[in-house]
N, C-alpha and C positions, 0 to 999 in steps of 0.2 A: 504494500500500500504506500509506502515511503517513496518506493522507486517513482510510480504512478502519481505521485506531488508532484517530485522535481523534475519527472518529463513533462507532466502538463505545464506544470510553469515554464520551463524552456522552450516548451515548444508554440507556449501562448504570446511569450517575448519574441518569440522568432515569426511565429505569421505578424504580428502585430506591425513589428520592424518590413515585413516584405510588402503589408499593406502601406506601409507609409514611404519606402518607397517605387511603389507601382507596378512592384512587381508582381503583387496578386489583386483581384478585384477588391475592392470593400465587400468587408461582410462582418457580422457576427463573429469576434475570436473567439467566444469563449462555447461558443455549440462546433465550431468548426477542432478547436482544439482537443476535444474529445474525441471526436473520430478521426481524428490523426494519430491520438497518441493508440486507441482503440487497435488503429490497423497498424500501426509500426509493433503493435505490443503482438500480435496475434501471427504477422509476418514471422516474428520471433523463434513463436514456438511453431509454426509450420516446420522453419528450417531447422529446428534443431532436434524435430521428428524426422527428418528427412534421412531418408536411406542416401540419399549424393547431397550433402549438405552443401555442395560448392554451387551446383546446378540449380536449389532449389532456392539458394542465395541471390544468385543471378537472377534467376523468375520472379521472385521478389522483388527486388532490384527496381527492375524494369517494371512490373505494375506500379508499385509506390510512383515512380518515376512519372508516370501516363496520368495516375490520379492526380498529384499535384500539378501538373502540367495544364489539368482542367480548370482550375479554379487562377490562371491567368487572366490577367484581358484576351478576350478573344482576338485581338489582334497581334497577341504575342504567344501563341499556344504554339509549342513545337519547336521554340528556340531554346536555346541553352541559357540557364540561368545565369542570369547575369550580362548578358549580349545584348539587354534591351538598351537603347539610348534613352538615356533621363532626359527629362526635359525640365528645368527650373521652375518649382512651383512660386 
C-alpha cells in the first residue's frame, strides 16, 4: 500500500508536469492517475508471471507506450516524447 502512495504521487506530479507542458491534453490528474498507476502496477505482475519475462517486458512496453500516447493532443499522437515544439505560453 506504501508503494501505491508514492507511485500515485509520482506519477500525479508527472502527468500534472506533462499537462503543463502540452505535452498531454488537460484533464482530471487525479482519476487519470489511478489508472496509470492501476496499469503500470498490473503490467508488473503480468511480467513477472511471465514464462519469457524479456518478451513479455517488451509487450508491455509497447502497450503502456500506445496508451499514453492516446491521451496526447491529437495533433501530437505518434511522436516521440519530447519532439513536440513548445510554443511560449
Amino acid at each position: 500500500e506504501i508503494d501505491s502512495q508514492y507511485a500515485f504521487g509520482a506519477v500525479s506530479a508527472g502527468l500534472q508536469a506533462a499537462m503543463d507542458t502540452g505535452e498531454l491534453e488537460r484533464q482530471p490528474v487525479e482519476p487519470l492517475a489511478h489508472l496509470v498507476v492501476g496499469s503500470l502496477m498490473q503490467a508488473g505482475m503480468v511480467v513477472a508471471r511471465a514464462e519469457d519475462q524479456k518478451a513479455s517486458s517488451a509487450a508491455m512496453g509497447h502497450a503502456l507506450h500506445r496508451m499514453l500516447d492516446g491521451l496526447r493532443p491529437p495533433a501530437d499522437r505518434g511522436r516521440a516524447a519530447g519532439s513536440r515544439r513548445r510554443v511560449p505560453r
